[in-house]
PDB file of N, CA, C and O in Angstrom:
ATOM      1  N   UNK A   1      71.394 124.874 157.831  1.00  0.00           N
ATOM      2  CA  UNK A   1      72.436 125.788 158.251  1.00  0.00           C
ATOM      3  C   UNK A   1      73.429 125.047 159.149  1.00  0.00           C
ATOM      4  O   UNK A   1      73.135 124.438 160.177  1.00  0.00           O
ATOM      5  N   UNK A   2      74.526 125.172 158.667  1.00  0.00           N
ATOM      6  CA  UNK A   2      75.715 124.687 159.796  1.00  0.00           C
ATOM      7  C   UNK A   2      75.848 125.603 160.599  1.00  0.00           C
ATOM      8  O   UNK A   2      75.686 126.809 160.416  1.00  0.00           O
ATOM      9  N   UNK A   3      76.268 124.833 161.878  1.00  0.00           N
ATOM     10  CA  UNK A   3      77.101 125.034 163.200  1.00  0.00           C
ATOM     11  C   UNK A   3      78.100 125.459 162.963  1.00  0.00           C
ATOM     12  O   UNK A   3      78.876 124.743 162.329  1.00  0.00           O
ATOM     13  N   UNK A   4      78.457 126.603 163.305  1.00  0.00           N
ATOM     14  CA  UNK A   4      80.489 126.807 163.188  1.00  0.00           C
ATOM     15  C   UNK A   4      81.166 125.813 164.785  1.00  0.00           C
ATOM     16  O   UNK A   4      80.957 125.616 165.982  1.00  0.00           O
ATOM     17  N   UNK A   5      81.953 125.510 163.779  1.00  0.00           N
ATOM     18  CA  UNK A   5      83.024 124.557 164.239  1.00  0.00           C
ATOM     19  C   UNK A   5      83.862 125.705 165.296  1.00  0.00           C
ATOM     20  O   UNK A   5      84.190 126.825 164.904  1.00  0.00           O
ATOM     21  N   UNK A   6      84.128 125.181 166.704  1.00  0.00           N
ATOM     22  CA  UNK A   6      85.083 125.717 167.719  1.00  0.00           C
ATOM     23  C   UNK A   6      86.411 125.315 167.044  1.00  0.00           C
ATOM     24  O   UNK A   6      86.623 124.166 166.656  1.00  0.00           O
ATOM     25  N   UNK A   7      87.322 126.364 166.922  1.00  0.00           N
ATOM     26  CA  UNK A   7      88.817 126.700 166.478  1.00  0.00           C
ATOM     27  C   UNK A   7      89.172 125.941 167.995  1.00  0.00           C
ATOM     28  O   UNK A   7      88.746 126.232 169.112  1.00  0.00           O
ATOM     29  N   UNK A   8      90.006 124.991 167.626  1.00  0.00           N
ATOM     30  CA  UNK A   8      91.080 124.415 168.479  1.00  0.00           C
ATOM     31  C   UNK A   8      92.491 124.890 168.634  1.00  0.00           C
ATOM     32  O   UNK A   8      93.215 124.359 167.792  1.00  0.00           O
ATOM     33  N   UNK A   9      93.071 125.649 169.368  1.00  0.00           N
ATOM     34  CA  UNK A   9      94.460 126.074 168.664  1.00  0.00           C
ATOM     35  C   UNK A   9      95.441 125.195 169.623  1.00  0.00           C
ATOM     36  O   UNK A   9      95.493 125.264 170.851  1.00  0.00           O
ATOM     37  N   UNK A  10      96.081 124.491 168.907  1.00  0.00           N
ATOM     38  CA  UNK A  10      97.268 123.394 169.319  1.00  0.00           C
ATOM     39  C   UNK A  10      98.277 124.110 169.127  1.00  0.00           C
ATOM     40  O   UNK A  10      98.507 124.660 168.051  1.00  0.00           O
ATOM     41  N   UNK A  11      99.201 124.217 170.422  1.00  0.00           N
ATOM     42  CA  UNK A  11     100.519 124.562 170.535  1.00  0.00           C
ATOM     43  C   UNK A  11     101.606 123.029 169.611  1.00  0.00           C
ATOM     44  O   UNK A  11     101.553 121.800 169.586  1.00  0.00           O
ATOM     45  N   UNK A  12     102.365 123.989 169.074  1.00  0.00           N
ATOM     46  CA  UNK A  12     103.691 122.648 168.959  1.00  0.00           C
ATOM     47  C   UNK A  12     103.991 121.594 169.522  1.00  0.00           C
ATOM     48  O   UNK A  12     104.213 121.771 170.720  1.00  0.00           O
ATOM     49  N   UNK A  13     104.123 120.306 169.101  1.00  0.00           N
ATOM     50  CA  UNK A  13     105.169 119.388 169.755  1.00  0.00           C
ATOM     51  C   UNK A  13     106.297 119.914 170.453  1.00  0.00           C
ATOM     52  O   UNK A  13     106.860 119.272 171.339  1.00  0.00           O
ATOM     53  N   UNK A  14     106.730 121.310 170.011  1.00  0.00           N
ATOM     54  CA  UNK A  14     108.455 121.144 170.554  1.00  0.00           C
ATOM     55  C   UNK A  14     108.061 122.072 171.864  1.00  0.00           C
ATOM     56  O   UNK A  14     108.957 122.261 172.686  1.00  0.00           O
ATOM     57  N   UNK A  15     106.702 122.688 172.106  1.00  0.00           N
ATOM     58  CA  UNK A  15     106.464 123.298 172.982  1.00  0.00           C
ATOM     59  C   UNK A  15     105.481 122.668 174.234  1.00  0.00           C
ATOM     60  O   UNK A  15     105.026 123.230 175.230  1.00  0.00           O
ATOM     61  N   UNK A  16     105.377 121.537 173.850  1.00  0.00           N
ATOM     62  CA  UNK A  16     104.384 120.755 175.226  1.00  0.00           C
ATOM     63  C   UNK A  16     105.325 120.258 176.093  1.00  0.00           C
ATOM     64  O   UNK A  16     106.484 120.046 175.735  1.00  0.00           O
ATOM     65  N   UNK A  17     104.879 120.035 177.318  1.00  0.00           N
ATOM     66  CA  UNK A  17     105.410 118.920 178.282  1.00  0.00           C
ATOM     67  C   UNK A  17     105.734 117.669 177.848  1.00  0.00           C
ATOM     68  O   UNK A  17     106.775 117.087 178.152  1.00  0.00           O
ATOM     69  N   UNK A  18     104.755 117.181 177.048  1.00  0.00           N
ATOM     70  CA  UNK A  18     105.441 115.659 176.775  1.00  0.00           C
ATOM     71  C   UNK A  18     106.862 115.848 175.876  1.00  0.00           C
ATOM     72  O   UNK A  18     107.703 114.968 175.687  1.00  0.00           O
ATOM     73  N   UNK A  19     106.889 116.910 175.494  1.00  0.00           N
ATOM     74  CA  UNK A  19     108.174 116.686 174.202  1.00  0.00           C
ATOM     75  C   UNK A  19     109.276 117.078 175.643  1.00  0.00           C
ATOM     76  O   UNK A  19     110.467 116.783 175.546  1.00  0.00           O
ATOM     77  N   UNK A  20     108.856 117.612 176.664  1.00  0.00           N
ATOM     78  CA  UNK A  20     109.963 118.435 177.900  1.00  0.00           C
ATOM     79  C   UNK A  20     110.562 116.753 177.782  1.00  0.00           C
ATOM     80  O   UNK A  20     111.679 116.325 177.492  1.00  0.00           O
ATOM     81  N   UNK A  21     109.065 115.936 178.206  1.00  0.00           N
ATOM     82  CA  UNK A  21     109.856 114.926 179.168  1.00  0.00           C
ATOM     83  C   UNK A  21     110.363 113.765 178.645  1.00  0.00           C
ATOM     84  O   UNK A  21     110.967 112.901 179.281  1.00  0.00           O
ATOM     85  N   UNK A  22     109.979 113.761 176.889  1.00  0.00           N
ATOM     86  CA  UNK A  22     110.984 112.783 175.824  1.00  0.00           C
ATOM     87  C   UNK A  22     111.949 113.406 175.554  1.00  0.00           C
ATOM     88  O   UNK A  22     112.421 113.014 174.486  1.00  0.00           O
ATOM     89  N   UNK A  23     112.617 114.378 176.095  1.00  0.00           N
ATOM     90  CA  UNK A  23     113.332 115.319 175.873  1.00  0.00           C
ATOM     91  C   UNK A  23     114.705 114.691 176.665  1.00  0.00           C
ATOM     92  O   UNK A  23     115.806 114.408 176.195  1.00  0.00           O
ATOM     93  N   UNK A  24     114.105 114.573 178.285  1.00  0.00           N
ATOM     94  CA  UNK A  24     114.769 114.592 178.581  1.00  0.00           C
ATOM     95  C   UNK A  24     115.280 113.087 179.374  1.00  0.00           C
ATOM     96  O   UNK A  24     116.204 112.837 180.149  1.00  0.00           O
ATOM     97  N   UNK A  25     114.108 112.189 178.714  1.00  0.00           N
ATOM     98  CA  UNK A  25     114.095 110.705 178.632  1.00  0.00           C
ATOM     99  C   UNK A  25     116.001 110.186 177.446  1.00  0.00           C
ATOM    100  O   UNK A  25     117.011 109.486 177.508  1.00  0.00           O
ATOM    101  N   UNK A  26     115.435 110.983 176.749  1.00  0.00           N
ATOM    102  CA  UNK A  26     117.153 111.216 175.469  1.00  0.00           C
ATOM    103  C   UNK A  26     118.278 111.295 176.056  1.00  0.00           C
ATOM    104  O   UNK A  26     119.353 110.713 175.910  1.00  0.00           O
ATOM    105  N   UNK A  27     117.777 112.339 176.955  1.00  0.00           N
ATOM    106  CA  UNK A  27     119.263 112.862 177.429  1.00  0.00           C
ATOM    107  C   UNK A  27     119.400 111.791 178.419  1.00  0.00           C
ATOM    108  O   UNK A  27     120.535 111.334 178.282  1.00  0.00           O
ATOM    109  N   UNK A  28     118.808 111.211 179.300  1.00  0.00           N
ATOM    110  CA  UNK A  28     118.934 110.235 180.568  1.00  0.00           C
ATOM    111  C   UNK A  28     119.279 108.905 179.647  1.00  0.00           C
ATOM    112  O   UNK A  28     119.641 107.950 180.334  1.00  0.00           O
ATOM    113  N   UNK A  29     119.252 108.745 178.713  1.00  0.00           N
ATOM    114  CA  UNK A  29     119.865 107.229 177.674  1.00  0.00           C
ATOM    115  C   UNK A  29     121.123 107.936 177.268  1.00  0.00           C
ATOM    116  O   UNK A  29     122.217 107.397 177.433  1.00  0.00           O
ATOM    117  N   UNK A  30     120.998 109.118 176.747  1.00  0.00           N
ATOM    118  CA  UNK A  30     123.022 109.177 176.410  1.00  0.00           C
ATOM    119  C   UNK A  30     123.361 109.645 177.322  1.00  0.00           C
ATOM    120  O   UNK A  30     123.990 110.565 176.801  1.00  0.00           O
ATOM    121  N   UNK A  31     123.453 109.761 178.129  1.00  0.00           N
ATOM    122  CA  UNK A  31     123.714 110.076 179.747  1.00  0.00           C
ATOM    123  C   UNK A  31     124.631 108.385 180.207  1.00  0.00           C
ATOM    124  O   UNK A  31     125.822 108.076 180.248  1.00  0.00           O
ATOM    125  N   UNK A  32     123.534 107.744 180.444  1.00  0.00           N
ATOM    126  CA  UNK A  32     123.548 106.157 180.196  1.00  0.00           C
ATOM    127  C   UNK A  32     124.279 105.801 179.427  1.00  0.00           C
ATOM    128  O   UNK A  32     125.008 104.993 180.002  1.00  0.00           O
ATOM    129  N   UNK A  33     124.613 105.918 178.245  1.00  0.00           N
ATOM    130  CA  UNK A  33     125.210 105.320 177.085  1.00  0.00           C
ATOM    131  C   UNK A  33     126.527 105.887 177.264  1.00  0.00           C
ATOM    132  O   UNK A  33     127.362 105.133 176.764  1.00  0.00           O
ATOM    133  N   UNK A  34     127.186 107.209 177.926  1.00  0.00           N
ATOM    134  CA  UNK A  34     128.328 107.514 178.194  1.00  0.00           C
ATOM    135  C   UNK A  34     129.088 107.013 179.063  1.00  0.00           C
ATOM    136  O   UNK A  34     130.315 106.986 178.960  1.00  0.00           O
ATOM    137  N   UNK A  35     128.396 106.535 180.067  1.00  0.00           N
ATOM    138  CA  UNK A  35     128.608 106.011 180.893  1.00  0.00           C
ATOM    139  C   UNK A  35     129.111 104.384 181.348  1.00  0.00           C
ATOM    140  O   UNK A  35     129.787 103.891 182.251  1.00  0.00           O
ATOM    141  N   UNK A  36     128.292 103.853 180.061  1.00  0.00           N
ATOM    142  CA  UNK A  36     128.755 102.218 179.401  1.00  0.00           C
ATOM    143  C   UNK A  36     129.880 102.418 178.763  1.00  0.00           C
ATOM    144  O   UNK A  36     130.743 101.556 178.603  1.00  0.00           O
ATOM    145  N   UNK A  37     129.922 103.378 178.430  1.00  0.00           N
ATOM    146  CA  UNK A  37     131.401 103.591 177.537  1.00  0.00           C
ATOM    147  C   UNK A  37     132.180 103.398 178.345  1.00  0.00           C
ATOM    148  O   UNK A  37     132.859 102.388 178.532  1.00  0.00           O
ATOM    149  N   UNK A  38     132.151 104.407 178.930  1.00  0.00           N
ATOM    150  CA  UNK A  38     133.700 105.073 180.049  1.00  0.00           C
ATOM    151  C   UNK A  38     133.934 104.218 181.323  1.00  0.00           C
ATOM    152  O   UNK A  38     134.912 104.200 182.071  1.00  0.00           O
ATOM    153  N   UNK A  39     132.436 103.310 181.381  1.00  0.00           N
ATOM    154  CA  UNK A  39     133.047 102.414 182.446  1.00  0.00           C
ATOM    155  C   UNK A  39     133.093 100.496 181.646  1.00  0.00           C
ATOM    156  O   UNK A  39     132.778  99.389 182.083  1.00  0.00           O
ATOM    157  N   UNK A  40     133.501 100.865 180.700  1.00  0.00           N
ATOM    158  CA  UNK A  40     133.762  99.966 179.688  1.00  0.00           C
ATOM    159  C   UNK A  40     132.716  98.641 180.102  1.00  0.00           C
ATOM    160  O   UNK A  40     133.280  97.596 180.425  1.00  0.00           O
ATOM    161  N   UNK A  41     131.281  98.672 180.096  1.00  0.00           N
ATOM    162  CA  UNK A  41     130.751  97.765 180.228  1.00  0.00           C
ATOM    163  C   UNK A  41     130.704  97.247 179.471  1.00  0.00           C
ATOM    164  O   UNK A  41     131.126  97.837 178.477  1.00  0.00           O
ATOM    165  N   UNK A  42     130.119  95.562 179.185  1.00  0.00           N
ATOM    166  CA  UNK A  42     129.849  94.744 178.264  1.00  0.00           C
ATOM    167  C   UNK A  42     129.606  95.458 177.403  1.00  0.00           C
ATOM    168  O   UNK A  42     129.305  96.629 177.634  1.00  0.00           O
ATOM    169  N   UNK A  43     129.680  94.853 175.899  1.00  0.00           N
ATOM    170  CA  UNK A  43     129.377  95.707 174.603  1.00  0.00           C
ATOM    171  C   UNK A  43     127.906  95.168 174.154  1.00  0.00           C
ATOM    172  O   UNK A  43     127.627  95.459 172.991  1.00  0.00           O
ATOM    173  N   UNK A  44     126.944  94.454 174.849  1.00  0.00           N
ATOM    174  CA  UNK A  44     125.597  94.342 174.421  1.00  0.00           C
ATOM    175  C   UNK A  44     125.140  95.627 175.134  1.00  0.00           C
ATOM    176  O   UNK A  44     124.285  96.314 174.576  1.00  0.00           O
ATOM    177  N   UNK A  45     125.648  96.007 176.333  1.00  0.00           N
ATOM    178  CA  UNK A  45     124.699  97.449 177.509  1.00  0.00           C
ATOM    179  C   UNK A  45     124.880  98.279 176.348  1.00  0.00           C
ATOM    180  O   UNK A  45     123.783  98.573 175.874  1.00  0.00           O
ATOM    181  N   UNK A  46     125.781  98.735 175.752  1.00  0.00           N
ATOM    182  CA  UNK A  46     126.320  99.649 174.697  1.00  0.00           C
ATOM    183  C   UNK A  46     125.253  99.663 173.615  1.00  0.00           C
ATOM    184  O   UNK A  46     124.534 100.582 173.223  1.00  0.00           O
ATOM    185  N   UNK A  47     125.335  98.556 173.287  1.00  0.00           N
ATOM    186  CA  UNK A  47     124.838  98.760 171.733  1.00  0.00           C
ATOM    187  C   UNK A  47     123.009  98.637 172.198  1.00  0.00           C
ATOM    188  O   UNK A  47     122.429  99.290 171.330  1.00  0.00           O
ATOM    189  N   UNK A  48     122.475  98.348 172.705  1.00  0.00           N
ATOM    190  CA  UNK A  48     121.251  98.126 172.935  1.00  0.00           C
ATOM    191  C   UNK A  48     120.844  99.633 173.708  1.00  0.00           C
ATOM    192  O   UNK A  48     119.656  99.896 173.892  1.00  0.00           O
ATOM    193  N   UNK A  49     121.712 100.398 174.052  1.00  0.00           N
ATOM    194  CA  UNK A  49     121.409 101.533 174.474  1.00  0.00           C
ATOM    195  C   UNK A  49     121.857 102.859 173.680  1.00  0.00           C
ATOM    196  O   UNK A  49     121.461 104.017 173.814  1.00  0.00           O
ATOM    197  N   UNK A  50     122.785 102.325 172.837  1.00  0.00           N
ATOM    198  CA  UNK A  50     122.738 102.904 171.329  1.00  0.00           C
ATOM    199  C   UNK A  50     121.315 103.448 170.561  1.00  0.00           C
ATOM    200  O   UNK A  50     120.817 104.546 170.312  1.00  0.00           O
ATOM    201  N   UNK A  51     120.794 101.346 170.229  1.00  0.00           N
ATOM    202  CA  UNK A  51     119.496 101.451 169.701  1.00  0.00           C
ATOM    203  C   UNK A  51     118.246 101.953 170.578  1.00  0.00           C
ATOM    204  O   UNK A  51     117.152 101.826 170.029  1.00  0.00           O
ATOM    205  N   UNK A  52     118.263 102.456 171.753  1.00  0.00           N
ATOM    206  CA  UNK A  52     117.537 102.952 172.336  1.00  0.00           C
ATOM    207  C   UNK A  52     117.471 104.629 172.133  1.00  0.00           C
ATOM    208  O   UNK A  52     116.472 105.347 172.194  1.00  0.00           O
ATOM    209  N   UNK A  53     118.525 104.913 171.937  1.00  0.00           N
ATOM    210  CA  UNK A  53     118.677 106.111 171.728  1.00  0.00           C
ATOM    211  C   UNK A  53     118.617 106.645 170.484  1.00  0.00           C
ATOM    212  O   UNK A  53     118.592 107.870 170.366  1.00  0.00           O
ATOM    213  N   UNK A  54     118.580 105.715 169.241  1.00  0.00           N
ATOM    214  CA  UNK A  54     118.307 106.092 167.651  1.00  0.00           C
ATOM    215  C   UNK A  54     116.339 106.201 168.098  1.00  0.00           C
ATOM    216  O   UNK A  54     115.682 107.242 168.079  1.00  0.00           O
ATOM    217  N   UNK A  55     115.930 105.114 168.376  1.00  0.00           N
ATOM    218  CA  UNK A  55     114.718 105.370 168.612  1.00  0.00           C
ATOM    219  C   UNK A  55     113.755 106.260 168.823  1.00  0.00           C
ATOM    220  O   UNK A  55     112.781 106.611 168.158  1.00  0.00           O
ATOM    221  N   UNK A  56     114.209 106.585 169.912  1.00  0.00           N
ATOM    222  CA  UNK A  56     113.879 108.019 171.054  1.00  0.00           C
ATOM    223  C   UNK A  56     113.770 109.062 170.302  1.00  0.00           C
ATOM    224  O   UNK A  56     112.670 109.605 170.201  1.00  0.00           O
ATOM    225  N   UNK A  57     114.971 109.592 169.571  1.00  0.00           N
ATOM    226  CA  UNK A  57     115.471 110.553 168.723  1.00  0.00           C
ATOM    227  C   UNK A  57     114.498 110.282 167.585  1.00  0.00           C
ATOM    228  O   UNK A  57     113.546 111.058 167.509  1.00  0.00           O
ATOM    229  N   UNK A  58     114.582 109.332 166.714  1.00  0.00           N
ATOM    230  CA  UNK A  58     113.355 109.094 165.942  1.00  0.00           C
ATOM    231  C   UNK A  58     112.252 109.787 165.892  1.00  0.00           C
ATOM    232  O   UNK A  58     111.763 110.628 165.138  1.00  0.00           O
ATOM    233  N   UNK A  59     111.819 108.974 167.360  1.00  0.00           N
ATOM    234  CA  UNK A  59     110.453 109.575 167.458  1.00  0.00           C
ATOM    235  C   UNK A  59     110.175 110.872 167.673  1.00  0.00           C
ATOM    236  O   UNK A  59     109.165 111.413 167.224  1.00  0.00           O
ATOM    237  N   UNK A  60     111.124 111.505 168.431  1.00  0.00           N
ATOM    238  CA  UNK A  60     111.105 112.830 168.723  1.00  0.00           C
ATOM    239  C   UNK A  60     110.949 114.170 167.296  1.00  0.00           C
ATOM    240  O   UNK A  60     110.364 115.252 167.241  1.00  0.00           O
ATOM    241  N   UNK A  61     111.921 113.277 166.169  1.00  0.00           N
ATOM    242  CA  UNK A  61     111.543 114.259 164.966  1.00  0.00           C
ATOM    243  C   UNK A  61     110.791 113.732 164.414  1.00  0.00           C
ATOM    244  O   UNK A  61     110.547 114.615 163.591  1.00  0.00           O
ATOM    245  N   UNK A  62     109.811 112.516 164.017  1.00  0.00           N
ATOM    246  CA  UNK A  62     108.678 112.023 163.858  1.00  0.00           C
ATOM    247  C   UNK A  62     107.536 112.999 164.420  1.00  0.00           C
ATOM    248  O   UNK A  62     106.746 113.625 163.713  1.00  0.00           O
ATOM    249  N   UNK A  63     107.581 113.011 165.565  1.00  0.00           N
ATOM    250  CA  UNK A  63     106.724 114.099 166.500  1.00  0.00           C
ATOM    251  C   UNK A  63     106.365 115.643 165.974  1.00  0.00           C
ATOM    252  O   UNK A  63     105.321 116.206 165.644  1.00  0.00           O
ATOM    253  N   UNK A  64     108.054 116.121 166.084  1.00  0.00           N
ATOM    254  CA  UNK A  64     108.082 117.317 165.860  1.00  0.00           C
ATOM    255  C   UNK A  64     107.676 117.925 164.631  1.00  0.00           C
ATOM    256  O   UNK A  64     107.198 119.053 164.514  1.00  0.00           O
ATOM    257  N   UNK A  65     107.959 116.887 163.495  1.00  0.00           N
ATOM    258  CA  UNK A  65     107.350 117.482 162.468  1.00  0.00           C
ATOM    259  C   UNK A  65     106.352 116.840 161.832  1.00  0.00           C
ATOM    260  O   UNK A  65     106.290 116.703 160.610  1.00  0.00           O
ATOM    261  N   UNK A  66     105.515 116.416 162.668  1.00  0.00           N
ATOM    262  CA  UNK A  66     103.629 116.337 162.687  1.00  0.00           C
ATOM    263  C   UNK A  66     104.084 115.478 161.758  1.00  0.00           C
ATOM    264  O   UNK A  66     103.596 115.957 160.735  1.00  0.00           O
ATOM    265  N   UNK A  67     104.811 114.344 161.371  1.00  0.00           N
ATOM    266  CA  UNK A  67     104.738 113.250 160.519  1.00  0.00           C
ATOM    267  C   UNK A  67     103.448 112.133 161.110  1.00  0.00           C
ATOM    268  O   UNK A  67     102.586 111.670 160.363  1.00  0.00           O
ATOM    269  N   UNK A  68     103.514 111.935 162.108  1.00  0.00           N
ATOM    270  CA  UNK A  68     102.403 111.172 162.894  1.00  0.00           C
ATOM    271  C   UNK A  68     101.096 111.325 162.488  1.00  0.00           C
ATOM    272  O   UNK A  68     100.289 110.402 162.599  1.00  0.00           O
ATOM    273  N   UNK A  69     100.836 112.290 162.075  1.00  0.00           N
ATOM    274  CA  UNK A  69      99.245 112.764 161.872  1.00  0.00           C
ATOM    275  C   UNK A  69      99.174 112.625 160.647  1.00  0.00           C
ATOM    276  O   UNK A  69      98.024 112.668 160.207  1.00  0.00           O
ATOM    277  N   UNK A  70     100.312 112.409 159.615  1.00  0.00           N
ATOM    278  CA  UNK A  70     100.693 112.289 157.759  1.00  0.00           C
ATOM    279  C   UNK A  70     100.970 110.628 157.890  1.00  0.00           C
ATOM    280  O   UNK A  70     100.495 110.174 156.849  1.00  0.00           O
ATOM    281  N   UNK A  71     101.345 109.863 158.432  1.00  0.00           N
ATOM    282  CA  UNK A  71     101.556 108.940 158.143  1.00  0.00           C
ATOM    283  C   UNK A  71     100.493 107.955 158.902  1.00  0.00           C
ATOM    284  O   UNK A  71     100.146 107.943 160.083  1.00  0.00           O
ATOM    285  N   UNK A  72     100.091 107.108 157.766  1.00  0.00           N
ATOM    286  CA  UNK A  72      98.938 105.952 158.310  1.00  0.00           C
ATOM    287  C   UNK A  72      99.378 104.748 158.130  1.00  0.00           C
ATOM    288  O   UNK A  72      98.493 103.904 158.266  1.00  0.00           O
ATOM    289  N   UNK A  73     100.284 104.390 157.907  1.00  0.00           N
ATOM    290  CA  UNK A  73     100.770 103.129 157.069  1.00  0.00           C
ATOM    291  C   UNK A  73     100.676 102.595 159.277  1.00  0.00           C
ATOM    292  O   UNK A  73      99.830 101.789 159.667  1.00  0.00           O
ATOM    293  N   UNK A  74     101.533 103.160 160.108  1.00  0.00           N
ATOM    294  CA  UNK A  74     102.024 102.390 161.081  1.00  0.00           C
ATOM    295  C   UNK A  74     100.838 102.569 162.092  1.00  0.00           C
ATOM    296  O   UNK A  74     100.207 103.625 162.057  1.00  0.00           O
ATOM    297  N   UNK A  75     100.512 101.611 162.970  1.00  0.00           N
ATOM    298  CA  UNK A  75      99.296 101.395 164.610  1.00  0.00           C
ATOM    299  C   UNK A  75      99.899 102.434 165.709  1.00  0.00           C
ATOM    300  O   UNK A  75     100.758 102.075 166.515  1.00  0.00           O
ATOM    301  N   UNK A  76      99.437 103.594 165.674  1.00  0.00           N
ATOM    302  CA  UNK A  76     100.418 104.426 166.355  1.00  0.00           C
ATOM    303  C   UNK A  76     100.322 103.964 167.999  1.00  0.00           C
ATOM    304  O   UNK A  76     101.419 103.781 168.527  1.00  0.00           O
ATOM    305  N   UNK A  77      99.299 103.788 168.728  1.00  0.00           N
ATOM    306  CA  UNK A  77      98.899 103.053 169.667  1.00  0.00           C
ATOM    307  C   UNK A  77     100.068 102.250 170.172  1.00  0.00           C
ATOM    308  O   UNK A  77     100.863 102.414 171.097  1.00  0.00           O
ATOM    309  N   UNK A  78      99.901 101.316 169.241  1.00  0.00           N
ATOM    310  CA  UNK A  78     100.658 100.051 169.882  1.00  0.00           C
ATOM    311  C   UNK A  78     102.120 100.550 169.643  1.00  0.00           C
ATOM    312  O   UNK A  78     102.767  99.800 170.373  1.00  0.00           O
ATOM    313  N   UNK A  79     103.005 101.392 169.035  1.00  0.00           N
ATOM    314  CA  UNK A  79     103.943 101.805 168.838  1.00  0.00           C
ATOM    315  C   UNK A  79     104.353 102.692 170.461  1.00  0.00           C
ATOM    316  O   UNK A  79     105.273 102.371 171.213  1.00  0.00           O
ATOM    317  N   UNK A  80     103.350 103.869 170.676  1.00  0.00           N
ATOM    318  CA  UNK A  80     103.897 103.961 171.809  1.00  0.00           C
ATOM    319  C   UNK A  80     103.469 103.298 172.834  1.00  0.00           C
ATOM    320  O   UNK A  80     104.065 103.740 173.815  1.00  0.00           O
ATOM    321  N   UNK A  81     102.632 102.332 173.183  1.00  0.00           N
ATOM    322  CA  UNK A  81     102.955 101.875 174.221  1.00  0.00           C
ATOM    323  C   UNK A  81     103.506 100.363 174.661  1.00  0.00           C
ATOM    324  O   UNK A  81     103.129  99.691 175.621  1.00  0.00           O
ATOM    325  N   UNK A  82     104.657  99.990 173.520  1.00  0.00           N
ATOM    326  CA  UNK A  82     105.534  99.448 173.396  1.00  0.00           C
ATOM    327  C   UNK A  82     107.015 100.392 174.241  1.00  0.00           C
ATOM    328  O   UNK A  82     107.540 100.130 175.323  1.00  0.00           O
ATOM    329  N   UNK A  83     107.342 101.463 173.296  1.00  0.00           N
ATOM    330  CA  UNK A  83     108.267 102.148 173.659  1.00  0.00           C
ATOM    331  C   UNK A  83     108.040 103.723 174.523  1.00  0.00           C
ATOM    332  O   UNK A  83     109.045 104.232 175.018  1.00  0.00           O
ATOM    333  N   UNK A  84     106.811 104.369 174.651  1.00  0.00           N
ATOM    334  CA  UNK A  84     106.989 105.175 175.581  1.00  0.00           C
ATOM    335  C   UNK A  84     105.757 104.702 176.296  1.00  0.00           C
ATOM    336  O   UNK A  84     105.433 105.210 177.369  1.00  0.00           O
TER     337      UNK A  84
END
């Protein structure tokens, strides 16, 4: 005879704290990135904070739509703690 399994119920990605605070990690890079603009810094601050911000965003709809848990091909580990 089996054990019944305890129901886990997981709230959303778009509803946890961590998504609050990659949330608002996004906004603090184009925040940043407006700011290279308008105070016309070098064009590497720009573009490297560009690609910081395709990233971010990335991951964020990566996240949100539970692709992470569908996709095995990538070391999720070492992915975020490279970049978050």
């Amino acid at each position: 005879m089996e054990t019944p399994r305890p129901v886990v119920s997981r709230r959303p990605f778009c509803c946890t704290l961590k998504c609050f605070v990659k949330f608002l990690r996004l906004v603090v890079t184009v925040t940043s990135m407006i700011f290279f603009i308008v105070g016309q810094a070098p064009e590497p601050y720009i573009v490297i904070t560009g690609f910081e911000v395709t990233v971010i965003f990335c991951f964020l709809v990566l996240y949100t739509c539970g692709l992470d848990k569908i996709m095995r091909s990538f070391f999720w580990p070492l992915l975020k703690r490279i970049h978050f």
